[in-house]
Biopython code that builds the backbone (N, CA, C, O; Angstrom):
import numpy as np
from Bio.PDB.StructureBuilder import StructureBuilder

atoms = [
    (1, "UNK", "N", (0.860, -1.175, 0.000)),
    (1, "UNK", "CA", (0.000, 0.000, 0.000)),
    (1, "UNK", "C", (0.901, 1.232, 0.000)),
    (1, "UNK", "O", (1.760, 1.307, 0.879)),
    (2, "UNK", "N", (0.790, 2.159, -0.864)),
    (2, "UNK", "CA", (1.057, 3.088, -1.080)),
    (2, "UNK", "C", (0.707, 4.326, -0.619)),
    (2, "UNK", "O", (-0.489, 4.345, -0.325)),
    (3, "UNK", "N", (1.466, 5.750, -0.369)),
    (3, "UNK", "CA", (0.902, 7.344, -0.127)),
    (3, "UNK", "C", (0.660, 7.759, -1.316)),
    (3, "UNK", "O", (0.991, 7.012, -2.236)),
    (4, "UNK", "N", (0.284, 8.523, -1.503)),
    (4, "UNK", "CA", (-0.183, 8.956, -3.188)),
    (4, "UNK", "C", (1.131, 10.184, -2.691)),
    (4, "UNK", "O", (0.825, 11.162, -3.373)),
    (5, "UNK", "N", (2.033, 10.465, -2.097)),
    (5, "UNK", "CA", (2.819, 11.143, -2.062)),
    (5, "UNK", "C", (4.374, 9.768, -2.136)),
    (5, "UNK", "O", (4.752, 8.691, -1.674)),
    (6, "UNK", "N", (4.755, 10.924, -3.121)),
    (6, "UNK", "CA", (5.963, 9.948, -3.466)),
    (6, "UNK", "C", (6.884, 9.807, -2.142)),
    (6, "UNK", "O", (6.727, 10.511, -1.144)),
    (7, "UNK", "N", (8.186, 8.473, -2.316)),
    (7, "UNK", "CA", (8.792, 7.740, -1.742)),
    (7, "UNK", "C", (9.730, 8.931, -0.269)),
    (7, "UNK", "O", (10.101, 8.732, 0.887)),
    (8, "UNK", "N", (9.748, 10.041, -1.176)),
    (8, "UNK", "CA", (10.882, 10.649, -0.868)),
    (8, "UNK", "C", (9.942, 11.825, 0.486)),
    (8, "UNK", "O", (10.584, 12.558, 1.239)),
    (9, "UNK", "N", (8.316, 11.733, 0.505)),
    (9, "UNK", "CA", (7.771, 12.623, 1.274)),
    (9, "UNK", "C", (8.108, 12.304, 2.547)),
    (9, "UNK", "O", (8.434, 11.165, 2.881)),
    (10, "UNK", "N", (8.028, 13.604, 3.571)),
    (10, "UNK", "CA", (8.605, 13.390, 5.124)),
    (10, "UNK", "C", (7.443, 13.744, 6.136)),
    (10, "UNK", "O", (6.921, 14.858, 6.107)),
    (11, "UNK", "N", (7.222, 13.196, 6.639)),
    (11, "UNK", "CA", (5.641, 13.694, 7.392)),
    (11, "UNK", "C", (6.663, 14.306, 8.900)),
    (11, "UNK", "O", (7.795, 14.050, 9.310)),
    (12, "UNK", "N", (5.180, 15.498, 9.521)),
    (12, "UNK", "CA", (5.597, 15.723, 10.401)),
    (12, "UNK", "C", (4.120, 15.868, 11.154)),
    (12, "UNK", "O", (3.070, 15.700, 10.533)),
    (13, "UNK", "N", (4.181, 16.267, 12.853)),
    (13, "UNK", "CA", (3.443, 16.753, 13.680)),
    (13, "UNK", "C", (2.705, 18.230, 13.004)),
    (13, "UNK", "O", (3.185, 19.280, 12.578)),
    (14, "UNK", "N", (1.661, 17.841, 13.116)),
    (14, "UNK", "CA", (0.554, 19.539, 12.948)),
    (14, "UNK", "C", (0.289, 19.906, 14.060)),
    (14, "UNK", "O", (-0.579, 19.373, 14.753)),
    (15, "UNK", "N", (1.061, 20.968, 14.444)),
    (15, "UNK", "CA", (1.113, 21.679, 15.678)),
    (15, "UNK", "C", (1.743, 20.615, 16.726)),
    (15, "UNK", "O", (1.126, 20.652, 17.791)),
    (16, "UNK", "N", (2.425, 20.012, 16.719)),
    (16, "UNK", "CA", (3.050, 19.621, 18.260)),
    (16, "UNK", "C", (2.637, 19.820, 19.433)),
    (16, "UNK", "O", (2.351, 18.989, 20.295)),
    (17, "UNK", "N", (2.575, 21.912, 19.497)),
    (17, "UNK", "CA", (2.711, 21.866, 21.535)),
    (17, "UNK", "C", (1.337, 21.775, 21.539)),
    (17, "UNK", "O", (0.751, 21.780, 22.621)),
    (18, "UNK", "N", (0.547, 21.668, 20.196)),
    (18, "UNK", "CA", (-1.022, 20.971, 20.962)),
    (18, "UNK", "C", (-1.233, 19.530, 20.975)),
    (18, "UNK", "O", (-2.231, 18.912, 20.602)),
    (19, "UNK", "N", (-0.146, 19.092, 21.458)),
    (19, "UNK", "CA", (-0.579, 17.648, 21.514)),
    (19, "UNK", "C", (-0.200, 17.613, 22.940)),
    (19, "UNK", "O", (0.907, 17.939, 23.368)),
    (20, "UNK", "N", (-1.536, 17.052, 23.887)),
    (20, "UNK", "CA", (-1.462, 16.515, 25.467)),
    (20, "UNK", "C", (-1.266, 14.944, 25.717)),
    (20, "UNK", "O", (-2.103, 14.182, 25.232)),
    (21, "UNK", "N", (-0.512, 14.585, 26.236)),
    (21, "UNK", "CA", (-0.532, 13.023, 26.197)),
    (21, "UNK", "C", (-0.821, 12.431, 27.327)),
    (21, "UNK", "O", (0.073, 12.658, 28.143)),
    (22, "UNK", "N", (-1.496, 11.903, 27.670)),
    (22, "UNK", "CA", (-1.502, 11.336, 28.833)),
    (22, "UNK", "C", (-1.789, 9.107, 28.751)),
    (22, "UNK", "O", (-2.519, 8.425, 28.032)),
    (23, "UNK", "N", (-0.930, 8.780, 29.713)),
    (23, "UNK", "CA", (-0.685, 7.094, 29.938)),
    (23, "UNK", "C", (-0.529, 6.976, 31.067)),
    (23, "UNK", "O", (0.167, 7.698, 31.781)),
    (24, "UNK", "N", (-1.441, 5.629, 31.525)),
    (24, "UNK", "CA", (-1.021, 4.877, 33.197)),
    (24, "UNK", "C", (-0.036, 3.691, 32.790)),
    (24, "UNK", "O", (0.274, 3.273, 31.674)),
    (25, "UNK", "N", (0.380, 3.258, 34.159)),
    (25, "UNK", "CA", (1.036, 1.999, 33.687)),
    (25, "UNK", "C", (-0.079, 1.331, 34.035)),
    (25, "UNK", "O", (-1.179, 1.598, 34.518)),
    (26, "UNK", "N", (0.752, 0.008, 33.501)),
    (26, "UNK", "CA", (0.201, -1.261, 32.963)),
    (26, "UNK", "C", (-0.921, -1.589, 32.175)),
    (26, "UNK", "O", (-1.590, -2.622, 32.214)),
    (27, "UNK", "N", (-1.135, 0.022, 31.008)),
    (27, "UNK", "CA", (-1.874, 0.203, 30.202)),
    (27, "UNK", "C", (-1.269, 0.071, 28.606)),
    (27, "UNK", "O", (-0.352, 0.892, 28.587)),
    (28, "UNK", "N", (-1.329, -0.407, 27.606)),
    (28, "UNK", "CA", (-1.095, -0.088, 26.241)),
    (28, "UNK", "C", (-1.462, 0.944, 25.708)),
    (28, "UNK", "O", (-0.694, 1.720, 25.139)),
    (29, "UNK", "N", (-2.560, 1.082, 25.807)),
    (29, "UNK", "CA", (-3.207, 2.446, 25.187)),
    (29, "UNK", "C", (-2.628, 3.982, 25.538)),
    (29, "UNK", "O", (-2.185, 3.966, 26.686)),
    (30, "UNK", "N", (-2.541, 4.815, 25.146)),
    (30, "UNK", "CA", (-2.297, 6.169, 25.630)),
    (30, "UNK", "C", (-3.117, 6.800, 24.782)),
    (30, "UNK", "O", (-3.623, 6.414, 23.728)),
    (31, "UNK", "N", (-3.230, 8.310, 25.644)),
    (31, "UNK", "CA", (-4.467, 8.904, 25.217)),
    (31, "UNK", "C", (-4.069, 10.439, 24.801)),
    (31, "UNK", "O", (-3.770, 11.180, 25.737)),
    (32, "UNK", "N", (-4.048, 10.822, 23.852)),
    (32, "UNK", "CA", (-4.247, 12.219, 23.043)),
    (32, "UNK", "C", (-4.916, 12.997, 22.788)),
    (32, "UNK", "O", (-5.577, 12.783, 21.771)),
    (33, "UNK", "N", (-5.119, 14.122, 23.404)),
    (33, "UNK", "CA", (-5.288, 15.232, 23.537)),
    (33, "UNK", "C", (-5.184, 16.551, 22.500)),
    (33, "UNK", "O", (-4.440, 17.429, 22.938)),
    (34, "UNK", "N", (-5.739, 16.811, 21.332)),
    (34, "UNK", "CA", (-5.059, 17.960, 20.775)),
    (34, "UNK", "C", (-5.977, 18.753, 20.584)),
    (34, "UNK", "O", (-7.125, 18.666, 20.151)),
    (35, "UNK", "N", (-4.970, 19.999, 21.175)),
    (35, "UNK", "CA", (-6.040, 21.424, 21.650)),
    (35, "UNK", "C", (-6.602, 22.182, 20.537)),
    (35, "UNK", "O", (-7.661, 22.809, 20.543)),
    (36, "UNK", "N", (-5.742, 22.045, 19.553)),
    (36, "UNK", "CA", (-6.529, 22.558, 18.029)),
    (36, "UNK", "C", (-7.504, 22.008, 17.510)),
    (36, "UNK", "O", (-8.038, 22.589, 16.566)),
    (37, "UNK", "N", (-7.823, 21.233, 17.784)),
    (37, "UNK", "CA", (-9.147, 20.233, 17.432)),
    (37, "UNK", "C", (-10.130, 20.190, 18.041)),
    (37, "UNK", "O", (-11.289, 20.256, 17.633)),
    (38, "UNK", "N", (-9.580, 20.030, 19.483)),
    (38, "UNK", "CA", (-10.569, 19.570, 20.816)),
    (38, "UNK", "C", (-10.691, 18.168, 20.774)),
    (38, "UNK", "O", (-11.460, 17.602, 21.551)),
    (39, "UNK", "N", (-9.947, 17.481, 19.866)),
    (39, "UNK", "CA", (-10.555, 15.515, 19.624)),
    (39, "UNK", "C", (-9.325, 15.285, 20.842)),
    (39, "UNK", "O", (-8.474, 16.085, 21.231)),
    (40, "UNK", "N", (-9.606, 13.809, 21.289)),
    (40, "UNK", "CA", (-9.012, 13.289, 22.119)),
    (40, "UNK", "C", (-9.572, 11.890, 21.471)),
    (40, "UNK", "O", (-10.690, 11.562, 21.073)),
    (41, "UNK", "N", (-8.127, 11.106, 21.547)),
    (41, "UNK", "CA", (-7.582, 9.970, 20.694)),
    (41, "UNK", "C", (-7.133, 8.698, 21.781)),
    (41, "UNK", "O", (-6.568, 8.969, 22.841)),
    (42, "UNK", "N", (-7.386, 7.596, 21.471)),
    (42, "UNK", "CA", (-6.996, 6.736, 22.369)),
    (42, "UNK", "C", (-6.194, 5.584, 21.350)),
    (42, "UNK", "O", (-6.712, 4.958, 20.425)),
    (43, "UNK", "N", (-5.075, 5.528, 21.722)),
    (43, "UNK", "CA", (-3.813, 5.141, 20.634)),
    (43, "UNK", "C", (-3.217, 3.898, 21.167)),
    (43, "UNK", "O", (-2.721, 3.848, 22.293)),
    (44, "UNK", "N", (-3.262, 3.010, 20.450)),
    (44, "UNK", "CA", (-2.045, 1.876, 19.957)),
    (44, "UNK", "C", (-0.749, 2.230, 20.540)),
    (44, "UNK", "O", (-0.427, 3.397, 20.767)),
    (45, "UNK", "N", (-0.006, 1.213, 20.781)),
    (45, "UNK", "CA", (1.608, 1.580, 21.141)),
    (45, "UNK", "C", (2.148, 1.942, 19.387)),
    (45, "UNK", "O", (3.070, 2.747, 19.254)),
    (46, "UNK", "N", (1.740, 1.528, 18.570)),
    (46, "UNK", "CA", (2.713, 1.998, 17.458)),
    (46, "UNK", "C", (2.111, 3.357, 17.227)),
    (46, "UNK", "O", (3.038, 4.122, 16.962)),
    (47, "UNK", "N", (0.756, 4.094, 17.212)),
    (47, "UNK", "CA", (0.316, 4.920, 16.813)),
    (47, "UNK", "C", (0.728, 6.295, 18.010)),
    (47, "UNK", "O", (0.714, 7.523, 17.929)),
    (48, "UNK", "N", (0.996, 5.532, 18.838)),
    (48, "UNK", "CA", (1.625, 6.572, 20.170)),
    (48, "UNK", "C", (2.597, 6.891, 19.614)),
    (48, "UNK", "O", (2.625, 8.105, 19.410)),
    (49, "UNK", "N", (3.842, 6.103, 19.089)),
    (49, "UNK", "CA", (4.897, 5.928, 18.975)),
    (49, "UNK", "C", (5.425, 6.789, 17.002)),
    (49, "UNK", "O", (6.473, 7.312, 16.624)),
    (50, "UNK", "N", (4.328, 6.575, 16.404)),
    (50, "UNK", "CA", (4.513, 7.463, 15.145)),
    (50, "UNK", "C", (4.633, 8.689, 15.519)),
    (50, "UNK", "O", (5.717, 9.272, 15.483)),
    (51, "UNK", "N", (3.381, 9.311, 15.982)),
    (51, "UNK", "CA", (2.930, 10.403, 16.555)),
    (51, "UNK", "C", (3.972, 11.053, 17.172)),
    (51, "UNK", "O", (4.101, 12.242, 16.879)),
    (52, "UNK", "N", (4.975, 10.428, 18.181)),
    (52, "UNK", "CA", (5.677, 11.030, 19.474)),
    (52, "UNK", "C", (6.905, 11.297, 18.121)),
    (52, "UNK", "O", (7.233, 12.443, 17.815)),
    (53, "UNK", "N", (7.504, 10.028, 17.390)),
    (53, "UNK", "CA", (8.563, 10.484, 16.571)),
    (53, "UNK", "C", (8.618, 11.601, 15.793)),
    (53, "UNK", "O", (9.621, 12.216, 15.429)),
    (54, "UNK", "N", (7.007, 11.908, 15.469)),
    (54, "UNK", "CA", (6.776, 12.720, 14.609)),
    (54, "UNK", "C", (7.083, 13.948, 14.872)),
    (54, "UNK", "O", (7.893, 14.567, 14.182)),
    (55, "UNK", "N", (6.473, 14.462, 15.906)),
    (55, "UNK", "CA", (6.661, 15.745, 16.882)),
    (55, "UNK", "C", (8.561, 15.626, 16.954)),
    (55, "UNK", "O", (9.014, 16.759, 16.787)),
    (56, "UNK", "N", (9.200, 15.034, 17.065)),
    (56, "UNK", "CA", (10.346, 15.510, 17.207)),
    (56, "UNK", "C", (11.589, 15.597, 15.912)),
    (56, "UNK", "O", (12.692, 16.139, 15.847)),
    (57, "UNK", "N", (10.737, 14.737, 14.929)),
    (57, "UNK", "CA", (11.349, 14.896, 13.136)),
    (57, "UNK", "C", (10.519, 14.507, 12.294)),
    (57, "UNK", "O", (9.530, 13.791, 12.450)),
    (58, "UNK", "N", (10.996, 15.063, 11.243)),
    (58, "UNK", "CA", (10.362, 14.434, 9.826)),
    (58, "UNK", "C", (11.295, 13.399, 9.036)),
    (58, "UNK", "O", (12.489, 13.238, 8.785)),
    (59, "UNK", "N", (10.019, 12.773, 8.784)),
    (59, "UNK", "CA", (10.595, 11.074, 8.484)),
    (59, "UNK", "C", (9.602, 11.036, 7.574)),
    (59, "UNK", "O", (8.507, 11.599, 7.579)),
    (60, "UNK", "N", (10.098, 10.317, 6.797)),
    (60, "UNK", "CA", (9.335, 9.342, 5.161)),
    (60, "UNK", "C", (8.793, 7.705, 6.050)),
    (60, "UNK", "O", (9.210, 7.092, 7.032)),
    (61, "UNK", "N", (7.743, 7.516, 5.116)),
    (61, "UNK", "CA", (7.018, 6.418, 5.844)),
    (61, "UNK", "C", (7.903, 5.117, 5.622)),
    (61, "UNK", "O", (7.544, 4.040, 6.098)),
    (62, "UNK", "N", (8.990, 5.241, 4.934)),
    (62, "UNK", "CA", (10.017, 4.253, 5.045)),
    (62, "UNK", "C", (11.281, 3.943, 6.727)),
    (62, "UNK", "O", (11.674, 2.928, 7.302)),
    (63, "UNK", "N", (11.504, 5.455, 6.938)),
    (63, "UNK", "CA", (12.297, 5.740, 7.433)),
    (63, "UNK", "C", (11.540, 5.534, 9.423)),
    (63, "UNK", "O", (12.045, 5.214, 10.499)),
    (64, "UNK", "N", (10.072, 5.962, 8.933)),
    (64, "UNK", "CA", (9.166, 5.426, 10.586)),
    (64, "UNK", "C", (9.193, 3.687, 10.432)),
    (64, "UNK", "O", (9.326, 2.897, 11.367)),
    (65, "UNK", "N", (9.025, 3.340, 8.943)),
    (65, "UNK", "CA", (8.921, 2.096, 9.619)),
    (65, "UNK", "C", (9.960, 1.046, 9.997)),
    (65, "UNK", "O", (9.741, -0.043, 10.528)),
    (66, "UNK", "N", (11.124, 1.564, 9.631)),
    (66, "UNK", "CA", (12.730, 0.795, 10.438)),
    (66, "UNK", "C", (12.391, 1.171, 11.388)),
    (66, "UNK", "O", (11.976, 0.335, 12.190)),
    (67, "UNK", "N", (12.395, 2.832, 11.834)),
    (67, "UNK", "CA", (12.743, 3.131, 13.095)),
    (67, "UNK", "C", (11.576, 2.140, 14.356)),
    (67, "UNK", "O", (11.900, 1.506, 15.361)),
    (68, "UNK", "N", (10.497, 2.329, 13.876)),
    (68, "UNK", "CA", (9.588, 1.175, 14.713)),
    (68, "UNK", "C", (9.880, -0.164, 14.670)),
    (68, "UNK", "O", (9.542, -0.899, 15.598)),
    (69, "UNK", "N", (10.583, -0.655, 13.515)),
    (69, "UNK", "CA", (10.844, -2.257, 13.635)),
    (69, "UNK", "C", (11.657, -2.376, 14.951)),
    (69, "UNK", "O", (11.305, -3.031, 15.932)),
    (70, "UNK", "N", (12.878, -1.593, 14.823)),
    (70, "UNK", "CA", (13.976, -1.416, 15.583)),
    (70, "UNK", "C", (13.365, -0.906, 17.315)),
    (70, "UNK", "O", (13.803, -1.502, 18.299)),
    (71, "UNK", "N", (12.584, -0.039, 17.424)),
    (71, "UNK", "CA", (12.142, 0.230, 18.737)),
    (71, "UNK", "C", (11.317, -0.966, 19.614)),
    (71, "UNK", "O", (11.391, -1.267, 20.805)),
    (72, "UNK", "N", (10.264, -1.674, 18.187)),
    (72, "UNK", "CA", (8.862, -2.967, 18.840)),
    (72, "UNK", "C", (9.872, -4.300, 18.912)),
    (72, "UNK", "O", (9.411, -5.378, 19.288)),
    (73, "UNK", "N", (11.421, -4.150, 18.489)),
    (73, "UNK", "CA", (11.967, -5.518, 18.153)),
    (73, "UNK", "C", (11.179, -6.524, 17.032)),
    (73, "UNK", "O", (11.148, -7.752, 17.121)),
    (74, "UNK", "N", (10.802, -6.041, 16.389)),
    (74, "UNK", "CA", (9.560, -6.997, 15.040)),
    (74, "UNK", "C", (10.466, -6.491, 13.703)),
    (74, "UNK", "O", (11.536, -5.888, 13.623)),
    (75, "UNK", "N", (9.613, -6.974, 12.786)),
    (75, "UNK", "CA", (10.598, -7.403, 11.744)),
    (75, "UNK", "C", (9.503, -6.176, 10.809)),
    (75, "UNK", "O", (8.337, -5.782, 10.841)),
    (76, "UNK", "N", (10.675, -5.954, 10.083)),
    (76, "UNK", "CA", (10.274, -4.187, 9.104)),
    (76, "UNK", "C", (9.735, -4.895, 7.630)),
    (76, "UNK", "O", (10.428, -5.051, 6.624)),
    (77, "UNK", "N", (8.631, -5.186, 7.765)),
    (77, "UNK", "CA", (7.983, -6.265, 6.378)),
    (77, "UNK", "C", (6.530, -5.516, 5.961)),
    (77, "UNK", "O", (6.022, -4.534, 6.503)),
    (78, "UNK", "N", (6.137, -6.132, 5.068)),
    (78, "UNK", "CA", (5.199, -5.580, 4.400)),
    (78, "UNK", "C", (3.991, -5.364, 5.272)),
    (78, "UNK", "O", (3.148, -4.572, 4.849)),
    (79, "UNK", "N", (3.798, -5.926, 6.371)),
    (79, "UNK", "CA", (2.620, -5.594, 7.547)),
    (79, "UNK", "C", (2.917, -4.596, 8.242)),
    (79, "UNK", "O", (1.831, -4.082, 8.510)),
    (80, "UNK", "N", (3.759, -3.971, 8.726)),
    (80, "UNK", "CA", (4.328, -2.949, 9.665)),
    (80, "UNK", "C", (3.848, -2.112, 8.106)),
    (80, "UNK", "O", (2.660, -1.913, 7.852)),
    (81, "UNK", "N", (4.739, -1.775, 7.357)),
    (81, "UNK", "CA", (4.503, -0.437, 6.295)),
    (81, "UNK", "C", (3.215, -0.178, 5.741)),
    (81, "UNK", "O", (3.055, 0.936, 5.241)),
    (82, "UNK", "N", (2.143, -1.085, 5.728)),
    (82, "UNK", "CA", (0.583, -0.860, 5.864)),
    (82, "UNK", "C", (0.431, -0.356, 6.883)),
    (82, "UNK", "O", (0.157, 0.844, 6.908)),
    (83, "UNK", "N", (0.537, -0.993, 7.908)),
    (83, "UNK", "CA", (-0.108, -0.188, 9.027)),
    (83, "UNK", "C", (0.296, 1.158, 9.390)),
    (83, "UNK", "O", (-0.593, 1.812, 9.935)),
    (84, "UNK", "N", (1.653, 1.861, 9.190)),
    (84, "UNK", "CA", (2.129, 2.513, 9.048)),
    (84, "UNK", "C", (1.558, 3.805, 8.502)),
    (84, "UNK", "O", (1.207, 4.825, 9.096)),
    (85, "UNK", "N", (1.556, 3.387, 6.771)),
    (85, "UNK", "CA", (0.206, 3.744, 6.043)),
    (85, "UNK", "C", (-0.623, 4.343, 6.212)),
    (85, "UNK", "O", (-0.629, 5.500, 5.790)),
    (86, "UNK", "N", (-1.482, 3.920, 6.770)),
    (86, "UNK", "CA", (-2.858, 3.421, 7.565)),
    (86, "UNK", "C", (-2.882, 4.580, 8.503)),
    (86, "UNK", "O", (-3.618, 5.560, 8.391)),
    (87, "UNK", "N", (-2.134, 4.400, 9.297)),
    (87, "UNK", "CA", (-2.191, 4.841, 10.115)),
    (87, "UNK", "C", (-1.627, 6.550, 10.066)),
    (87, "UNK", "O", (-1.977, 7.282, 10.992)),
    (88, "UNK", "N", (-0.609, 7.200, 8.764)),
    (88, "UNK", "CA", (-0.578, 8.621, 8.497)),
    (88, "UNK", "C", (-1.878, 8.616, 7.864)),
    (88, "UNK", "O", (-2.418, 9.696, 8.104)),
    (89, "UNK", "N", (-2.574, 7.910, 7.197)),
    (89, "UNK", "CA", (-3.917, 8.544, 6.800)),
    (89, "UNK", "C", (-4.431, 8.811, 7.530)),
    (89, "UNK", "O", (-4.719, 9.976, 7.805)),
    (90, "UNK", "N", (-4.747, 7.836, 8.127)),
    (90, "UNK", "CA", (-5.898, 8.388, 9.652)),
    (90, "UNK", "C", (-5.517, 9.475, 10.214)),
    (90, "UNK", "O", (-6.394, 10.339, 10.214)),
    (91, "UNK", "N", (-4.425, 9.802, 10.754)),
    (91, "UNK", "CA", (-4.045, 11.309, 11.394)),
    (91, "UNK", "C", (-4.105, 12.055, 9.978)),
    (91, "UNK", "O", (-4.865, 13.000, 10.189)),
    (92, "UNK", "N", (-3.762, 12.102, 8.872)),
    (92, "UNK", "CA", (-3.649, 13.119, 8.187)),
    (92, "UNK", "C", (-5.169, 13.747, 8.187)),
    (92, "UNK", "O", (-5.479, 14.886, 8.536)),
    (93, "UNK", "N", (-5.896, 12.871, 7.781)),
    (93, "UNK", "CA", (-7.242, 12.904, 8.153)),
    (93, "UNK", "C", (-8.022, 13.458, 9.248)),
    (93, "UNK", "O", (-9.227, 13.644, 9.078)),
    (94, "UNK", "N", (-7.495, 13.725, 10.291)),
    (94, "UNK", "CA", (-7.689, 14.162, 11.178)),
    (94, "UNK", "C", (-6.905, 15.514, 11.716)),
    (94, "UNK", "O", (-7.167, 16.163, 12.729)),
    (95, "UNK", "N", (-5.944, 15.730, 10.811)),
    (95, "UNK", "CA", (-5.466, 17.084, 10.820)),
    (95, "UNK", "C", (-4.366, 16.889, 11.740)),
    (95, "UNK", "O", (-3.868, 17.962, 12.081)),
    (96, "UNK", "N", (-3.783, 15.785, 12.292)),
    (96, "UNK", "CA", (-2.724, 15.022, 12.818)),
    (96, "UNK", "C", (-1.038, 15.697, 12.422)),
    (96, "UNK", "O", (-0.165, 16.374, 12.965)),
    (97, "UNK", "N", (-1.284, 15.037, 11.203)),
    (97, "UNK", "CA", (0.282, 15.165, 10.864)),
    (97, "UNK", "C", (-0.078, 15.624, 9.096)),
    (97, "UNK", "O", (-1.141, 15.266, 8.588)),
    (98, "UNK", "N", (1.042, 16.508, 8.238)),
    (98, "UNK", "CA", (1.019, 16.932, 7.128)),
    (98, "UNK", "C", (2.289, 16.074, 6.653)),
    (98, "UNK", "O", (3.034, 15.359, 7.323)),
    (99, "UNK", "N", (2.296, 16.370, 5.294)),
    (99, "UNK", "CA", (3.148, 16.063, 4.901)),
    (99, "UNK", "C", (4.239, 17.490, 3.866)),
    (99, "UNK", "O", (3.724, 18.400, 3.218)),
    (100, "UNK", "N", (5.609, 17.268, 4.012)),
    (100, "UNK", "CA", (5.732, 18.497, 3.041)),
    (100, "UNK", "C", (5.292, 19.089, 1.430)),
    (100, "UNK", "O", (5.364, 20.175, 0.856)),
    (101, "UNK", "N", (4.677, 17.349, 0.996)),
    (101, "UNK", "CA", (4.389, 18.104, -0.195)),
    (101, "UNK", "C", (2.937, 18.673, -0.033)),
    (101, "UNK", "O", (2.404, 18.518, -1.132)),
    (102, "UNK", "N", (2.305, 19.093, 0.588)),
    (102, "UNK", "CA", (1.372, 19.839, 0.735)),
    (102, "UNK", "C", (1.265, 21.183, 0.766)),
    (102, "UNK", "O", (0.167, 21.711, 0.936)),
]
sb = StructureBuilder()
sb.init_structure("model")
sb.init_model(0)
sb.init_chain("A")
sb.init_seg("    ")
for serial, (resi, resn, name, xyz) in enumerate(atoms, 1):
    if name == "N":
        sb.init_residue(resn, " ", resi, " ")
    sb.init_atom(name, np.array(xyz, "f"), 0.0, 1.0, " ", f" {name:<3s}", serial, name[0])
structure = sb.get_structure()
């Protein structure tokens, strides 16, 4: 599965310092907060984990999905880069994260 933005696009955080995060332990889920929206998000460990990289660089959906193979210890294969995918749509969609060719 493909971005309709070519190989070389770098996604980032839309607005950052409005993102609130809040997690308990011995929970998976963490929960998001963003004040430009008013939505509040209840997130996946990988979707926590896009999100948080995001806010601190821009990365190509190649380059999140090593860096997550390497963080979950799992293997960087054609299921991780769907979900991956998947998962900048959904935030883009939600006014989440942009990309630069926009």
């Amino acid at each position: 599965m493909e971005l309709t933005e070519g190989a070389g696009t770098r996604w980032f955080a839309n607005g950052p310092e409005q993102f609130c995060w809040a997690d308990w332990p011995d929970e998976e889920e963490a929960v998001l907060f963003h004040q430009g929206s008013g939505d509040t998000l209840m997130l996946n460990p990988l979707g926590e984990y896009l999100l948080k990289r995001l806010q601190q660089e821009q990365l190509t959906h190649q380059q999140l999905s090593a860096a997550a193979a390497d963080y979950f210890h799992i293997d960087n294969d054609a299921g991780l880069t769907e979900s991956i995918v998947t998962s900048l749509r959904t935030f883009r969609s939600l006014g989440l994260v942009v990309s630069d060719t926009l």
